[in-house]
N, C-alpha and C positions, 0 to 999 in steps of 0.2 A: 896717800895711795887709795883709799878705801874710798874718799872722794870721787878720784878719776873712775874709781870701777863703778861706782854707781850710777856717774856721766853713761859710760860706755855702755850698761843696761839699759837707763832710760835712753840715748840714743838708736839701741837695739829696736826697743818699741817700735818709736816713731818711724825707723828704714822698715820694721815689720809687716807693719798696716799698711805703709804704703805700698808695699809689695804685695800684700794676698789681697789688697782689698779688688784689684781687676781679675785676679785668678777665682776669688770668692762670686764675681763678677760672673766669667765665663765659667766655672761649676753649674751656675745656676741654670743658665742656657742649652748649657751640654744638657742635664739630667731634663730638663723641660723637653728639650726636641728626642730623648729615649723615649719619655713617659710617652711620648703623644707618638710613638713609633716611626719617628724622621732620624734620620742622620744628623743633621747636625754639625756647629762648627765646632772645631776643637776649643779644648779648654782655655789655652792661648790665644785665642782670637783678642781677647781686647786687649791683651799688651799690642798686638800688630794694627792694629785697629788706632790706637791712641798714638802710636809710631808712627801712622800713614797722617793721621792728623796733623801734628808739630811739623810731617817737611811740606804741606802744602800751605798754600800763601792764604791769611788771615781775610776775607774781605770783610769791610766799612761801610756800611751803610754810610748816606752824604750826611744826615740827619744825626748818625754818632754824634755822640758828647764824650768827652772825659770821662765820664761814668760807667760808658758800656764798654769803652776800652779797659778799665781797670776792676772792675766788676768783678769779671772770671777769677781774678787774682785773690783778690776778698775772698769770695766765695771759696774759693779752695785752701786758703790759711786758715778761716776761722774753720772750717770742716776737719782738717788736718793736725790741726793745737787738739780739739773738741776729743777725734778717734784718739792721738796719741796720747793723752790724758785718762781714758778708761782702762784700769788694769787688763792686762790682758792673761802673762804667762806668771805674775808675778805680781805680789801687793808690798807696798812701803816701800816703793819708786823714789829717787831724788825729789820728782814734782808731785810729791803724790799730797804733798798738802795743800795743792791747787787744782787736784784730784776729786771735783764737788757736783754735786749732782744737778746744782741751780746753777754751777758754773759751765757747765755743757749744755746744757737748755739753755743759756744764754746766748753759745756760743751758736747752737742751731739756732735760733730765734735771728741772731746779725746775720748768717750765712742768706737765710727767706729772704733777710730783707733786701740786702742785696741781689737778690737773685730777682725777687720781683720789680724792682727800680729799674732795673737790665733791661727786664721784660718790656716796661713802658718806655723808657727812651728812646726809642727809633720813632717809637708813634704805630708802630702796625697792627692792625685789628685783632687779630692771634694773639701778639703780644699784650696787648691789654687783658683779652679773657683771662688767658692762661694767668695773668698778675692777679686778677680780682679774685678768680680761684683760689690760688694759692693763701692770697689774705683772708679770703672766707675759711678755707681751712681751718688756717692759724690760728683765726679767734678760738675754735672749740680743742685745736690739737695742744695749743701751749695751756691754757687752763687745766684739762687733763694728765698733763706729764705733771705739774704741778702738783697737782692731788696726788699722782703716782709718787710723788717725791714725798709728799707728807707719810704717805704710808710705811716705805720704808724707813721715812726720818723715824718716826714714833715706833718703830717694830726694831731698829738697830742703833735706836739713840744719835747718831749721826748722820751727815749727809756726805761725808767724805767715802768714796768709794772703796779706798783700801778697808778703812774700819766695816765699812757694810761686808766686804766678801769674808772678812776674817771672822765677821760675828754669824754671818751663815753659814759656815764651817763649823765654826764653836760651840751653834747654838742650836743646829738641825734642827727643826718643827714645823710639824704641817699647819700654817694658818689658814684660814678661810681669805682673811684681807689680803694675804700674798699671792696666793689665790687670783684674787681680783684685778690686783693690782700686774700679776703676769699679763692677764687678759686685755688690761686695758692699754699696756707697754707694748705686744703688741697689734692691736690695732691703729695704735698711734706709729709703730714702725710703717703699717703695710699705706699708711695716709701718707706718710713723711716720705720715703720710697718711693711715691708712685706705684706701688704696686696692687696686682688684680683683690680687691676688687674697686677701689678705688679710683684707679686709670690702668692701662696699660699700656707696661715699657717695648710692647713688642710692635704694636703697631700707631698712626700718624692719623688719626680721625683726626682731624680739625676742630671740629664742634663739640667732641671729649676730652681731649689731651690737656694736661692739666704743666704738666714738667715740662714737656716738648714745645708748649706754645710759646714759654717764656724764651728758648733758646734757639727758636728758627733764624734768625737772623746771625746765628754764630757762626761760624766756620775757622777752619786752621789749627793754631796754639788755642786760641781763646776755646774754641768746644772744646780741645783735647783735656785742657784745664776744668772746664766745670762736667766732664763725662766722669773727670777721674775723679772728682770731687765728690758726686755721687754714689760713684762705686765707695767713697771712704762714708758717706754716710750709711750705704746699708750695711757695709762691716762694722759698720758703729752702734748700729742699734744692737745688730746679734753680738756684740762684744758686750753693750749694756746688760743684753739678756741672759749672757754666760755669766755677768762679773756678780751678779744683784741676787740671783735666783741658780744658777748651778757654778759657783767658784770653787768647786773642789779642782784637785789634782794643779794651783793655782801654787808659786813657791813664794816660801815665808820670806822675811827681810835676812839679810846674807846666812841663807842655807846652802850653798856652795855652786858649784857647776852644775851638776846630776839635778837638784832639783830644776833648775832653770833650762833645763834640757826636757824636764820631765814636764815643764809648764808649757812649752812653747807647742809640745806633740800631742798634748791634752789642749792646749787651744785650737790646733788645728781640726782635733778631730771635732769639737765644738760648732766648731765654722761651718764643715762637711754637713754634720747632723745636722746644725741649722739651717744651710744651704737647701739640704734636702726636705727638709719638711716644709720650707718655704713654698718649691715648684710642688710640691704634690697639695698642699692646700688651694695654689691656682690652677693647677690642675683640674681639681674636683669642685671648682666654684666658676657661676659666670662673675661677668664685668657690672656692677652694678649702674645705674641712673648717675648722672653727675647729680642730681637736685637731690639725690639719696645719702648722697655721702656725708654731708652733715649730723643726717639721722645715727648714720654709723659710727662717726665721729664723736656725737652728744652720748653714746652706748659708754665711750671708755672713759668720758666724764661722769656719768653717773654710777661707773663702776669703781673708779676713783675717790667719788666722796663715797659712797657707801661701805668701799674698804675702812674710809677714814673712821665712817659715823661709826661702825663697828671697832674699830679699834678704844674708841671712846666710853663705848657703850659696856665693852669686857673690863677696863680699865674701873667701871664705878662700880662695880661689884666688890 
């Protein structure tokens, strides 16, 4: 019995994120077109949005492979396993000892790669940039989670998530390396996203678009599959940044109903805040140079080992 209830938690998750992560979606949207004093489409627009997708007919480029057919699909399981996997309302899940912090940066690192092979297989010039991008990226953004991941390994003795949010709880303390290592979590979010300052998801430059150039030749099921997959990666990073750095009001391993009621309404409001501080930082910021974004990128690497070296450096005293 105690089994099945833990199934039916951890299956809670997985229906959970997949649910708010389009609403987390259109929050961000709505609050963006307040800030800048437009109306705006309602919150629910990307569930309708993603609905209008699936009933229209997929086209194939002639040039499709196997690859760009099955792509989208990849790309939104490993995104999917990756979000479901990060505590959310609750730590010491059924899977939560596959719950790992190298094991979701794994998990985004296959989703890239797939997403950029997509990119190149029809052959279209768009499609290429937009792939060369994304791997230039990559080289500096996975290096830096990396380092991020040393920091909290060395600061909570593990890399398993539940133990990470239980021992920030337990162990409250301002470090400077956490510090850093926030910092550098997310600028690696607003890289990984798409979002300003890096590219922007709101408009279709050609000669900037970094997400969108991979994906112009999609249409039908197949966008609706890597739009929503997307939307699950930015719930992912601010579920990272809730789970690592604010895991209070998170419910312990069978503390009953009421806590798990109380985790899932403390995640949400998490989302909200993060939702929120997201658009009003692109709000108040332009778009930067694409040739710049690596500088910015190399920023949450060197803020990563410097958390590290510092952690090193307290340790030999």
């Amino acid at each position: 019995m105690g089994m099945i209830l833990d199934l039916l938690v951890q299956g809670a998750q997985m229906i959970l994120v997949l649910a708010l992560a389009p609403l987390l979606l259109g929050f961000t949207r709505t609050v963006k077109s307040r800030l800048l004093r437009r109306r705006g489409p309602p919150v629910t627009q990307v569930y309708r949005d993603l609905l209008r997708l699936v009933r229209k007919e997929a086209v194939l480029a002639d040039d499709a492979s196997w690859l760009f057919r099955n792509a989208p699909y990849a790309i939104f399981s490993a995104t999917w396993v990756a979000a479901a996997l990060v505590p959310t309302f609750a730590t010491g899940l059924h899977f939560s000892w596959a719950a790992d912090l190298i094991v979701v940066t794994a998990l985004l690192g296959s989703s890239r790669f797939f997403l950029a092979l997509a990119g190149m297989d029809v052959g279209t010039a768009f499609g290429g940039i937009g792939s060369s991008r994304e791997m230039l990226f990559s080289t500096l953004a996975e290096p830096a989670m990396i380092m991020i991941v040393f920091v909290v390994a060395l600061v909570a003795g593990s890399t398993q998530l539940s133990e990470i949010a239980v021992f920030m709880v337990d162990h409250a303390t301002l470090r400077v390396s956490l510090g850093l290592a926030l910092i550098a979590l997310i600028i690696v979010a607003l890289a990984e996203n798409a979002r300003i300052p890096v590219d922007n998801p709101a408009t279709h430059l050609e000669l900037t678009m970094v997400h969108e150039a991979m994906i112009l030749e999609y249409s039908g099921r197949h966008l609706a599959v890597i739009e929503l997959a997307a939307a699950l990666k930015l719930l992912l990073y601010m579920s990272l940044i809730g789970c690592i750095f604010v895991p209070w009001g998170m419910a312990r391993p069978s503390s009953g109903f009421l806590p798990l009621v109380i985790g899932v309404a403390t995640y949400v409001v998490k989302l909200a805040a993060g939702g929120f501080l997201l658009v009003l930082f692109e709000t108040s910021i332009a778009k930067m140079r694409v040739f710049r974004a690596p500088e910015f990128l190399g920023s949450a690497l060197m803020l990563g080992f410097l958390g590290t070296l510092l952690l090193f450096v307290s340790r030999s005293f």
